[in-house]
BAMARTI-984671 format. One record per residue (C-alpha): residue number from 1; x negated, y negated, z; residue in one letter. Coordinates in steps of 0.001 Angstrom, whole numbers, plus 524288, in hexadecimal, padded with zeros to 5 digits. Last residue first. Layout:
<kolses>
{resi: NUM | u: X | v: Y | w: Z | resn: a}
...
</kolses>
This chain:
<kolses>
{resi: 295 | u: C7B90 | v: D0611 | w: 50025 | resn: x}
{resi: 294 | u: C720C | v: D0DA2 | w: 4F70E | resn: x}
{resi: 293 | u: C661C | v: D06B3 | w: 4EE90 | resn: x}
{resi: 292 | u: C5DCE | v: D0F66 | w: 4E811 | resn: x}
{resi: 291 | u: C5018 | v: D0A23 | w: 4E241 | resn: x}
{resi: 290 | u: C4E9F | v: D0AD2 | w: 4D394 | resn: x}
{resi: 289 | u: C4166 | v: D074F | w: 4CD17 | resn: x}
{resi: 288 | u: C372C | v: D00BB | w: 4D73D | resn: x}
{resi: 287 | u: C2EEC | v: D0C51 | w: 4DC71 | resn: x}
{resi: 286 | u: C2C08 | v: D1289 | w: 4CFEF | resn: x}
{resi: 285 | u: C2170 | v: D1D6C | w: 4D0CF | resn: x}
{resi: 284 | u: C1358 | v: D1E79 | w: 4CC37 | resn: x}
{resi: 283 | u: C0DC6 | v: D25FE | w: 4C17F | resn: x}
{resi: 282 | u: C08C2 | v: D34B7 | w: 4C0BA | resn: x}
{resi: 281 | u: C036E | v: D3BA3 | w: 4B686 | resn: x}
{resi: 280 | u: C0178 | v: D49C4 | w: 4BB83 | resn: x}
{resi: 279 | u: BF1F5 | v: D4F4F | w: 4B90B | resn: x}
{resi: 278 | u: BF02C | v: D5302 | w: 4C578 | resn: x}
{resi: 277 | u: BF375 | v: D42B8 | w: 4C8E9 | resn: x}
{resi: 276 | u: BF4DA | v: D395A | w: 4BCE5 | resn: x}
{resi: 275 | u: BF60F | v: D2C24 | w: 4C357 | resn: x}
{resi: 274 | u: BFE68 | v: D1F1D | w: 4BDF7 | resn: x}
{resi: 273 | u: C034D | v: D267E | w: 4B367 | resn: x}
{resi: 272 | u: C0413 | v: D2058 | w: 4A387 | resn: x}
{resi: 271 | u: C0512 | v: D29C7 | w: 4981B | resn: x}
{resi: 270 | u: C121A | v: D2DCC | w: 49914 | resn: x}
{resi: 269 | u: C1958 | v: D3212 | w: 4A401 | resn: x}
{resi: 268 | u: C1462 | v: D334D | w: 4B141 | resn: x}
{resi: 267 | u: C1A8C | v: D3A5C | w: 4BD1D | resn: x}
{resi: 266 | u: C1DA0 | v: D3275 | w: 4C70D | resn: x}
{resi: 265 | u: C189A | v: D2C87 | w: 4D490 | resn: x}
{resi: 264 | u: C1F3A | v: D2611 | w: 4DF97 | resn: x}
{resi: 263 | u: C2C97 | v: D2C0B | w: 4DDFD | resn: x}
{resi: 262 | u: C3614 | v: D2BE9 | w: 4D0D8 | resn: x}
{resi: 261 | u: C3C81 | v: D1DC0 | w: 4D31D | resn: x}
{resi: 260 | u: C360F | v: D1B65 | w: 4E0E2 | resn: x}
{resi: 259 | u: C3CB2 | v: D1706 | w: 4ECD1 | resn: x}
{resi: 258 | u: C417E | v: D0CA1 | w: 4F3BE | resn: x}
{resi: 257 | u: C4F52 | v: D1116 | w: 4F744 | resn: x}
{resi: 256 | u: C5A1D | v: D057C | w: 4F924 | resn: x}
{resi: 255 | u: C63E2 | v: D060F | w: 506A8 | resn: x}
{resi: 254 | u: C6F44 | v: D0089 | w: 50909 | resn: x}
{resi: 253 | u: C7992 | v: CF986 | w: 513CC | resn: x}
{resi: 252 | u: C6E51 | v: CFB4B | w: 5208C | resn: x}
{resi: 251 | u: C7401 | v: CF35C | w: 52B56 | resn: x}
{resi: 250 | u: C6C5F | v: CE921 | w: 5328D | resn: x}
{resi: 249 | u: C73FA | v: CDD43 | w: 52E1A | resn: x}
{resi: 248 | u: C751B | v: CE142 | w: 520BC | resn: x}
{resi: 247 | u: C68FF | v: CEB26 | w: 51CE3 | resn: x}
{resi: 246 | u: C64D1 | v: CF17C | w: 50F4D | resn: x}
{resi: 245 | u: C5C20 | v: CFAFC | w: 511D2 | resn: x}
{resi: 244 | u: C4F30 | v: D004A | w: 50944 | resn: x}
{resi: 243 | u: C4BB3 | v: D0D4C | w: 50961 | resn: x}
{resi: 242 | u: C3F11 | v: D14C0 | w: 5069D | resn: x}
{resi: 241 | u: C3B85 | v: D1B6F | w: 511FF | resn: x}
{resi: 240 | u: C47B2 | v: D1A16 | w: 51CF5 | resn: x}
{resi: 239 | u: C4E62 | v: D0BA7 | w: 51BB9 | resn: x}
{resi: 238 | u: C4576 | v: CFFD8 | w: 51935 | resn: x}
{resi: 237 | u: C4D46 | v: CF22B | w: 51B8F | resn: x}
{resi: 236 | u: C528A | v: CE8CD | w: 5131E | resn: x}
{resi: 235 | u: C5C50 | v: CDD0F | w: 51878 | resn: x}
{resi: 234 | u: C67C5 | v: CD7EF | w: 512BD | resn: x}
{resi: 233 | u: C6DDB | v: CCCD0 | w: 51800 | resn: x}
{resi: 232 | u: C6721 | v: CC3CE | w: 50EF7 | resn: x}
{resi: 231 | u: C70EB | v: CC886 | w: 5037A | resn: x}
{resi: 230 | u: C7CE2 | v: CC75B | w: 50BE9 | resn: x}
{resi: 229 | u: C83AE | v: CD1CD | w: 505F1 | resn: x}
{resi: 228 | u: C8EB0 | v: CD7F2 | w: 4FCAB | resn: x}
{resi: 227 | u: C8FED | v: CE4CE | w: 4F749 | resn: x}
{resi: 226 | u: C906F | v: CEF95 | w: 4FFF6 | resn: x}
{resi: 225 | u: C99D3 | v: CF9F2 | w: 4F9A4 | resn: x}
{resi: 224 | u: CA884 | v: CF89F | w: 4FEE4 | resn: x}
{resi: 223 | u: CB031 | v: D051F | w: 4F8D1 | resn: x}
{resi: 222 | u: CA5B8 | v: D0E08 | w: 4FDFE | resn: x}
{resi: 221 | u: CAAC7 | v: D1C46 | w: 4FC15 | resn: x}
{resi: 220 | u: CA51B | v: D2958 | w: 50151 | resn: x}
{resi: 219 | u: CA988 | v: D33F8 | w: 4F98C | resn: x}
{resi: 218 | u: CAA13 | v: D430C | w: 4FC78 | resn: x}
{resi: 217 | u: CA327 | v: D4D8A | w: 4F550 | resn: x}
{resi: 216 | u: CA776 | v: D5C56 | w: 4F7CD | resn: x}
{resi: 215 | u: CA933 | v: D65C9 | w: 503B1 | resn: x}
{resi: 214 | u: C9D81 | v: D6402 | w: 50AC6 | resn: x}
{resi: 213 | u: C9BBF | v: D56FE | w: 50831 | resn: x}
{resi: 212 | u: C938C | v: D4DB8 | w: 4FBC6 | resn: x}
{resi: 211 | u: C9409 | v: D4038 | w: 4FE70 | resn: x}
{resi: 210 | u: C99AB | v: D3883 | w: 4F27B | resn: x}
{resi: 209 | u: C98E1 | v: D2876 | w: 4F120 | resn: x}
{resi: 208 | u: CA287 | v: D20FB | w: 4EBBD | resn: x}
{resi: 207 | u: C9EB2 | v: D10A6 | w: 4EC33 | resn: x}
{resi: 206 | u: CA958 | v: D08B9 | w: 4EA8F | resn: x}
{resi: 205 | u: CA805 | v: CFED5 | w: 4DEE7 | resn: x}
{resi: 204 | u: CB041 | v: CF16B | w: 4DBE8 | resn: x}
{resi: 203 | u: CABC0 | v: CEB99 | w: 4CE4A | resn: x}
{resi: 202 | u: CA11D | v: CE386 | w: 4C779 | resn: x}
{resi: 201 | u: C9729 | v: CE7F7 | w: 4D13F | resn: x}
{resi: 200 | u: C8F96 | v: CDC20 | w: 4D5D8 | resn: x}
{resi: 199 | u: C8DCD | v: CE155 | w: 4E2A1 | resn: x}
{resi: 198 | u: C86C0 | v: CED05 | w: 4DD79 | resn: x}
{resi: 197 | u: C81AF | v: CF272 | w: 4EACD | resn: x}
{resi: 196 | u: C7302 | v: CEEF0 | w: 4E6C2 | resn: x}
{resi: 195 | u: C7420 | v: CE591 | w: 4DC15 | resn: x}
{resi: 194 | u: C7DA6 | v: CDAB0 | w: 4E792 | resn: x}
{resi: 193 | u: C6FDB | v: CDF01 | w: 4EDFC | resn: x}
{resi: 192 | u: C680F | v: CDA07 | w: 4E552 | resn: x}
{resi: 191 | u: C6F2A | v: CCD45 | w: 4E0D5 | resn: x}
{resi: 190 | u: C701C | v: CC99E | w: 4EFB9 | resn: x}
{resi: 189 | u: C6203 | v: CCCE8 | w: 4F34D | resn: x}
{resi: 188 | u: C5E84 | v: CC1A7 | w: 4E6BF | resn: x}
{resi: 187 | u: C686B | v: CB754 | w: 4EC6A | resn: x}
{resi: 186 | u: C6374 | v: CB745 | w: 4FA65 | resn: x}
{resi: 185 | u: C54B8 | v: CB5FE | w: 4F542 | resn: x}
{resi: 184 | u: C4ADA | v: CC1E9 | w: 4F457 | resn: x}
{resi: 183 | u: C3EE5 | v: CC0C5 | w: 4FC2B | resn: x}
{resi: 182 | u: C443B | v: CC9CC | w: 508EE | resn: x}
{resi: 181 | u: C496C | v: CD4F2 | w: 4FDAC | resn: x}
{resi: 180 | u: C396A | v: CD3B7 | w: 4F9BB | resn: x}
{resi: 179 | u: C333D | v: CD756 | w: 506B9 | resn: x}
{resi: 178 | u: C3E4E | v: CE216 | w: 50862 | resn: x}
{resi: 177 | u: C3B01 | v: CE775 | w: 4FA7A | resn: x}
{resi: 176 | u: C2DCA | v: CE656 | w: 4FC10 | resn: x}
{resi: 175 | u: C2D36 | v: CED19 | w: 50887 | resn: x}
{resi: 174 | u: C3537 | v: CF8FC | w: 5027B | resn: x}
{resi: 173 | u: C2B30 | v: CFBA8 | w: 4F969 | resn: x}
{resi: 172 | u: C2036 | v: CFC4C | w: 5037B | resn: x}
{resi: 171 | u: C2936 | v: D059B | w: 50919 | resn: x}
{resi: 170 | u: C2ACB | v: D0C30 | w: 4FC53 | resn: x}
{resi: 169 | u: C1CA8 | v: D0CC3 | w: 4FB6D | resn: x}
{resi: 168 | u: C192B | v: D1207 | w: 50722 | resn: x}
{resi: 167 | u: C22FF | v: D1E7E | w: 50611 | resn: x}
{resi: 166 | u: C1E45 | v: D227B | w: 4F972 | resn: x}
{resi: 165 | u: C0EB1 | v: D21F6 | w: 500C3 | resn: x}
{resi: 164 | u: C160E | v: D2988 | w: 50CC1 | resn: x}
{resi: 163 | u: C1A5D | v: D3455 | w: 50272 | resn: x}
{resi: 162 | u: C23EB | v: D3EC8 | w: 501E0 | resn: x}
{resi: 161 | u: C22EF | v: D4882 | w: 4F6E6 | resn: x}
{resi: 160 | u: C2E00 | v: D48BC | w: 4EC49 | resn: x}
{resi: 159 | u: C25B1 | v: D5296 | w: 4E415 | resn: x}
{resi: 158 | u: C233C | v: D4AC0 | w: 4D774 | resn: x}
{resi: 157 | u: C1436 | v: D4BE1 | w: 4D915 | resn: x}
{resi: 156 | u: C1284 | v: D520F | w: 4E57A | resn: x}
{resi: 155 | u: C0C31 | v: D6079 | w: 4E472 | resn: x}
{resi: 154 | u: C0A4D | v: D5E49 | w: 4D5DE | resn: x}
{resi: 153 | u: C0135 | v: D538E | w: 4DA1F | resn: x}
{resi: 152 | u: BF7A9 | v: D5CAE | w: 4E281 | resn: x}
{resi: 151 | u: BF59E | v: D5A09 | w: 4F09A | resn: x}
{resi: 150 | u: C016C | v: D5BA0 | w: 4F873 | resn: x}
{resi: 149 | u: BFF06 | v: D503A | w: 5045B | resn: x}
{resi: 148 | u: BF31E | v: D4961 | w: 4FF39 | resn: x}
{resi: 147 | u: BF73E | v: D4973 | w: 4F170 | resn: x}
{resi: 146 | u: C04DD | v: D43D6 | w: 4F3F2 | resn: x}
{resi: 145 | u: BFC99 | v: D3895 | w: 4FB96 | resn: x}
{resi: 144 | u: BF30B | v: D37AE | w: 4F46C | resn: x}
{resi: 143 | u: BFBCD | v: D3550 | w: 4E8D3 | resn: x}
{resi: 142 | u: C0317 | v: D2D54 | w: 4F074 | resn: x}
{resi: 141 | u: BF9EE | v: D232D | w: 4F36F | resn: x}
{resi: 140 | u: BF882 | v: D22C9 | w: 4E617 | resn: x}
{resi: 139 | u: C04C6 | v: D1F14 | w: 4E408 | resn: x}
{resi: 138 | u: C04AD | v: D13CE | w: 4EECE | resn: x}
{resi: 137 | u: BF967 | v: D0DB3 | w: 4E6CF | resn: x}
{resi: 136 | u: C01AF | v: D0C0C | w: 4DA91 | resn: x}
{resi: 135 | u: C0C73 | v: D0925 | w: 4E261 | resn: x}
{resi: 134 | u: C06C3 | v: CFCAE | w: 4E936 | resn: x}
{resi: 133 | u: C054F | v: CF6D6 | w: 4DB64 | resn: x}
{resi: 132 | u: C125A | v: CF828 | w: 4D855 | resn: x}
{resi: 131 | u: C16F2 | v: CF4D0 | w: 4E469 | resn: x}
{resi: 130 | u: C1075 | v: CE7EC | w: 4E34F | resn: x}
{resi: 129 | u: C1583 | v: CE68C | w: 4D712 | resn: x}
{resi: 128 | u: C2417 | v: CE844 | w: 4DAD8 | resn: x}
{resi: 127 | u: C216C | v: CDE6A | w: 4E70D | resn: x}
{resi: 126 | u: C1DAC | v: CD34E | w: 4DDAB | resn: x}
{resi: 125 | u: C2925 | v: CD5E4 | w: 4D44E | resn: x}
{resi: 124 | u: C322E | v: CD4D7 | w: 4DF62 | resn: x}
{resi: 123 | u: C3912 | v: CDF11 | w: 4E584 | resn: x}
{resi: 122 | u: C4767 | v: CE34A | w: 4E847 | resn: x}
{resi: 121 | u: C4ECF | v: CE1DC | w: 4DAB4 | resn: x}
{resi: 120 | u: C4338 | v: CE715 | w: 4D508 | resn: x}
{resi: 119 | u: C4556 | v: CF1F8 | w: 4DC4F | resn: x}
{resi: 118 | u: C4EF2 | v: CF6A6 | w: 4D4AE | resn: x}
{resi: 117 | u: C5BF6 | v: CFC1A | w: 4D7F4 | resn: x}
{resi: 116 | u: C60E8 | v: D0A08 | w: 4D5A6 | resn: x}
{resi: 115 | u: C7026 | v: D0511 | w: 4DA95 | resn: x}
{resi: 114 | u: C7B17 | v: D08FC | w: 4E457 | resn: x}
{resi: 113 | u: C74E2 | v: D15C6 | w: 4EB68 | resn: x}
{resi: 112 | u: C7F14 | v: D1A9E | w: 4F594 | resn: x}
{resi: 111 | u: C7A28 | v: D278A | w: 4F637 | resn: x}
{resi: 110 | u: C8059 | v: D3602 | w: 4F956 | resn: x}
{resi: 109 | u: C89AC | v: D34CC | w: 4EBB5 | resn: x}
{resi: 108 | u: C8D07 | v: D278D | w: 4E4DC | resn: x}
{resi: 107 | u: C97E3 | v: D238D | w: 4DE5E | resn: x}
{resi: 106 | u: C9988 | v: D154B | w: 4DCAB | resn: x}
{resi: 105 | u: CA7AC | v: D1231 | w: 4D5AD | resn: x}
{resi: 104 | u: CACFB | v: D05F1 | w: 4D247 | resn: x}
{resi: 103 | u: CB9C7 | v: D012A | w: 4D2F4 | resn: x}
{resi: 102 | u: CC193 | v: CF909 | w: 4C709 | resn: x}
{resi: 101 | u: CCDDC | v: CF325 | w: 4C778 | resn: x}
{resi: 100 | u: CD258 | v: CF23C | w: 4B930 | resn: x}
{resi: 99 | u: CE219 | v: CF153 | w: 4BD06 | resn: x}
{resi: 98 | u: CE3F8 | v: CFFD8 | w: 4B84F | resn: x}
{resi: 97 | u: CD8D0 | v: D037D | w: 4C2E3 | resn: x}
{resi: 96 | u: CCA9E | v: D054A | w: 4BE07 | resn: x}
{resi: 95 | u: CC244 | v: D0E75 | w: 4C7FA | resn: x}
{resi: 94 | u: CB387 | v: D0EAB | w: 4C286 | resn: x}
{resi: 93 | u: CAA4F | v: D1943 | w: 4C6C8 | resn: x}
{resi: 92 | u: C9A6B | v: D187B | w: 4C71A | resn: x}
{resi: 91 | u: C99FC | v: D0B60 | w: 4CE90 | resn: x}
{resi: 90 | u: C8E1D | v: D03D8 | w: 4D128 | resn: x}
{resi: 89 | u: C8F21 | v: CF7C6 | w: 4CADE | resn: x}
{resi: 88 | u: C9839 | v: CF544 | w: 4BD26 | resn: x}
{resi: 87 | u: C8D6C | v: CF21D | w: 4B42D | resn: x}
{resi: 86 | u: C85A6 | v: CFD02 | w: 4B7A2 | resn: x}
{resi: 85 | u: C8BB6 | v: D07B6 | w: 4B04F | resn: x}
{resi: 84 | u: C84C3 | v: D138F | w: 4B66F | resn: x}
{resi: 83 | u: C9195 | v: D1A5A | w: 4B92F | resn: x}
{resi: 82 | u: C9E2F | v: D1466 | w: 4B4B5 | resn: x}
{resi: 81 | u: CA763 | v: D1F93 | w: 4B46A | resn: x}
{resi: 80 | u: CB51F | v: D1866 | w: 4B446 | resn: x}
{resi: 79 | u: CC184 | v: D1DDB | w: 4BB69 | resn: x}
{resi: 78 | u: CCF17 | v: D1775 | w: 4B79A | resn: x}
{resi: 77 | u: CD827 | v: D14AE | w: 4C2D1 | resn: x}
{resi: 76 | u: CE750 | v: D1718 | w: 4C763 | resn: x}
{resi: 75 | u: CED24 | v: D0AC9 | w: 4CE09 | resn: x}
{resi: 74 | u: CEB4B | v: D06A7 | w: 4DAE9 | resn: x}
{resi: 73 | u: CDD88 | v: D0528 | w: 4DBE9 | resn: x}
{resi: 72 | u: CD4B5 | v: D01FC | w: 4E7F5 | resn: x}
{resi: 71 | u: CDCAB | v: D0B28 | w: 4F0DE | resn: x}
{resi: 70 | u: CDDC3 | v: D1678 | w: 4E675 | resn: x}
{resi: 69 | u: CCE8D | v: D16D3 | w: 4E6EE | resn: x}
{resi: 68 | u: CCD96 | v: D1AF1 | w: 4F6BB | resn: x}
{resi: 67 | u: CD7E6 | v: D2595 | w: 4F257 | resn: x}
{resi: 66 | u: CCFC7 | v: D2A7B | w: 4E52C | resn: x}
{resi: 65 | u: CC2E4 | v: D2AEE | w: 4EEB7 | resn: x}
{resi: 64 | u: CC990 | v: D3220 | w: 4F7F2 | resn: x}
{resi: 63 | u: CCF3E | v: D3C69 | w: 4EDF3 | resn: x}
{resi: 62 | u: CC3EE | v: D3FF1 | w: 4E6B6 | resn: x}
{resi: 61 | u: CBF45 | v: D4C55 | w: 4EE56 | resn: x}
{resi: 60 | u: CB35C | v: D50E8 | w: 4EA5F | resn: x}
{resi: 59 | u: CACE4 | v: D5E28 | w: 4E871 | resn: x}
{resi: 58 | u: CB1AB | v: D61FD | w: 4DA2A | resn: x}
{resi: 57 | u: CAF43 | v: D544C | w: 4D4F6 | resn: x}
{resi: 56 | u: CA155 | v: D5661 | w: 4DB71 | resn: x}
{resi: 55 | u: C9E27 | v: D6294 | w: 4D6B8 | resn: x}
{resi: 54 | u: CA283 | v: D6090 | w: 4C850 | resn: x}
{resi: 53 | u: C98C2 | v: D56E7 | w: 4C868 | resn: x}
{resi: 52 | u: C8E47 | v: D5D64 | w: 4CC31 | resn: x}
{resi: 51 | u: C9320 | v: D67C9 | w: 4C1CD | resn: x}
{resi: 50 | u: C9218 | v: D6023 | w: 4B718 | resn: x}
{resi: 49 | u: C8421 | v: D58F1 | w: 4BA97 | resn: x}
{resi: 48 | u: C8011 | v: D596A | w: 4ACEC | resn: x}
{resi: 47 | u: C8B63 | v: D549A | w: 4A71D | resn: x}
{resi: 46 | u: C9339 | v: D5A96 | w: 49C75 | resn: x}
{resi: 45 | u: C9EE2 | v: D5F2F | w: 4A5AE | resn: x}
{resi: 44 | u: C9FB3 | v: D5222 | w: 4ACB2 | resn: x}
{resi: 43 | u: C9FF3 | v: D492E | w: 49F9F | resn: x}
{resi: 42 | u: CAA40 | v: D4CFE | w: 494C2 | resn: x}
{resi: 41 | u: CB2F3 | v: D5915 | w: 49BEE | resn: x}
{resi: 40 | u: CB18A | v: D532B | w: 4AA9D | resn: x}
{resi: 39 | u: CB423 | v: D42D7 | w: 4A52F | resn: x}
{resi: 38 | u: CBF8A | v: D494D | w: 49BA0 | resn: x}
{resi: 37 | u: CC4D9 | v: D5179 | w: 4A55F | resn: x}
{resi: 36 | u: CC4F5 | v: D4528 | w: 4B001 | resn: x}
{resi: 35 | u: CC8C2 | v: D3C56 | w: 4A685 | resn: x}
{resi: 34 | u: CD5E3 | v: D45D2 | w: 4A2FB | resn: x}
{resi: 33 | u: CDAFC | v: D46F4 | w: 4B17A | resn: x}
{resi: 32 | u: CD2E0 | v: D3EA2 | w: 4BAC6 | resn: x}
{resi: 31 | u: CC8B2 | v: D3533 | w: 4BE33 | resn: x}
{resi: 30 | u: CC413 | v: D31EF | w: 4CB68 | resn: x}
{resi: 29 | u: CBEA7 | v: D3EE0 | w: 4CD0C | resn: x}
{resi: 28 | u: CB733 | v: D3F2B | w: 4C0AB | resn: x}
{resi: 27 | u: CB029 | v: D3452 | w: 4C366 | resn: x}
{resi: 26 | u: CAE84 | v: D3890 | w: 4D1F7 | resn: x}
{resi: 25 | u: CA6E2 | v: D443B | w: 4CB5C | resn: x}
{resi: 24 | u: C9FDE | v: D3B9A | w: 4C05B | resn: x}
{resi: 23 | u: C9A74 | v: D32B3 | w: 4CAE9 | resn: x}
{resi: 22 | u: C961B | v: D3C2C | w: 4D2E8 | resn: x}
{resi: 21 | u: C8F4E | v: D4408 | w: 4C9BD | resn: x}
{resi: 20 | u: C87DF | v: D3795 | w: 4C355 | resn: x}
{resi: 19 | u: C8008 | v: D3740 | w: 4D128 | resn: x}
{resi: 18 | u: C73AD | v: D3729 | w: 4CBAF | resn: x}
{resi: 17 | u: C74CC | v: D3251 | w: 4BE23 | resn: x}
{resi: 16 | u: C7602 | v: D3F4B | w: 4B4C0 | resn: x}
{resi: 15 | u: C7E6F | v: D38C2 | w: 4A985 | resn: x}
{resi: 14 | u: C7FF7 | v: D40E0 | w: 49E74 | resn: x}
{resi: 13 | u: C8D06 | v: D4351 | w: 49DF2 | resn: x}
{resi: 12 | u: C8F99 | v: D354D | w: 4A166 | resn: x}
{resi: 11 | u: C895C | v: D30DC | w: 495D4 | resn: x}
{resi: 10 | u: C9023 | v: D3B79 | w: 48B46 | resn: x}
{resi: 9 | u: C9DBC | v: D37BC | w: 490BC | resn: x}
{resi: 8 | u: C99E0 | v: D2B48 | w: 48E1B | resn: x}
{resi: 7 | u: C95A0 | v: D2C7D | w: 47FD9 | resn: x}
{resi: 6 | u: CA2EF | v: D3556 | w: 47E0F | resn: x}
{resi: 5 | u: CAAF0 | v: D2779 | w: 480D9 | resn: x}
{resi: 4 | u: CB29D | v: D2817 | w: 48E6E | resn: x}
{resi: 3 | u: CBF7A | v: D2313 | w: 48A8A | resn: x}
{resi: 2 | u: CC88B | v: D2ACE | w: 4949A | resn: x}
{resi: 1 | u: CBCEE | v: D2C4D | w: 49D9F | resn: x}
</kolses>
């Protein structure tokens, strides 16, 4: 903060990424004295979720965290906001001691999401185009299906209804992934997974995570992460409707959500839909765009 250039100050005032309260409220925790008026008077008071924020600093108690960080460094610490820059894994917060130890920073809050991954990293081309194809019939199915149950398309369209035809095809999703993870060599489940719980992180990172209480947030603090395995170890099982588990030796270590980008079907821009339904242009959803990964 004691360089911060007015560019930056601009970017993190208008950062809305879900969760961006957290970070900025343990960032200004951490910090003290002068950065922490200039980080509240130049970026928390101009942001759109000012008073979220506010909230949480108000509501939790830094003082655990500070004590648990006083054992890795010895000497008094800089505080670096590093959100979104992906070049240094998954942390949000950067600790520097005066002898350029660094420590990384994960804050999450209720979820222990690591990375949006692909699922390109999961299936093959082959299995990506047979989905494709087998979507195209599967949202028609649910048409009929949303029709069937509340008739008109303003009734469903958009609405968040359950559906066994949704259902279907993320389990018919979640076959190809498990049919796939068996094809994939030693070396190839290695460099996806070392992805998936950031392994390769170019410096030490605990992960922070806030559970809201009664009386205020408190923290829940990894300072081991999972991030080594035996590769062919690791086996993939279904877990509840769209889940897939991650399994050493019988016991469940993470979990990755099938599930659509923006549901089954969307609203069409442009000139191209894929149906136009009471006169609403309608296309069909993305199954393969971000799936969440959580330890």
């Amino acid at each position: 903060m004691a360089s911060i250039s007015q560019q930056e100050i601009e970017y993190l005032r208008n950062n809305n990424n879900t969760g961006i309260e957290f970070e900025y409220a343990l960032f200004f925790l951490l910090n003290d004295g002068e950065l922490r008026n200039v980080f509240f008077n130049e970026v928390v008071l101009y942001h759109p979720f000012k008073d979220r924020i506010e909230l949480i600093i108000a509501k939790t108690n830094i003082e655990v965290l500070k004590r648990i960080i006083t054992r890795k460094f010895n000497s008094n610490y800089e505080v670096f906001l590093a959100t979104q820059i992906d070049n240094i894994g998954p942390s949000d917060i950067i600790l520097r001691d005066n002898g350029d130890c660094k420590l990384g920073l994960s804050v999450k809050y209720q979820n222990n999401c690591t990375l949006n991954v692909s699922s390109k990293y999961f299936i093959t081309e082959q299995s990506a185009m047979e989905l494709k194809n087998a979507l195209k019939i599967s949202c028609q199915n649910y048409i009929l299906e949303m029709n069937t149950k509340f008739g008109s398309t303003n009734e469903w369209f958009r609405k968040r209804k359950t559906s066994i035809e949704t259902d279907k095809f993320i389990d018919n999703v979640r076959n190809k992934v498990m049919q796939d993870w068996m094809k994939k060599s030693t070396i190839e489940k290695k460099e996806l997974l070392n992805k998936l719980v950031h392994a390769d992180s170019p410096i030490i990172f605990w992960v922070v995570k806030f559970r809201g209480s009664q009386t205020g947030y408190q923290f829940e603090i990894n300072e081991n992460p999972i991030k080594k395995f035996l590769p062919d170890d690791v086996v993939l099982t279904k877990e509840a409707t769209s889940f897939i588990g991650f399994n050493i030796n019988g016991t469940l270590f993470a979990k990755m959500q099938v599930k659509f980008n923006n549901g089954i079907l969307e609203k069409a821009k442009g000139n191209y839909s894929d149906f136009i339904i009471d006169g609403i242009k309608i296309k069909n959803g993305d199954p393969f765009g971000s799936w969440n990964f959580s330890i």
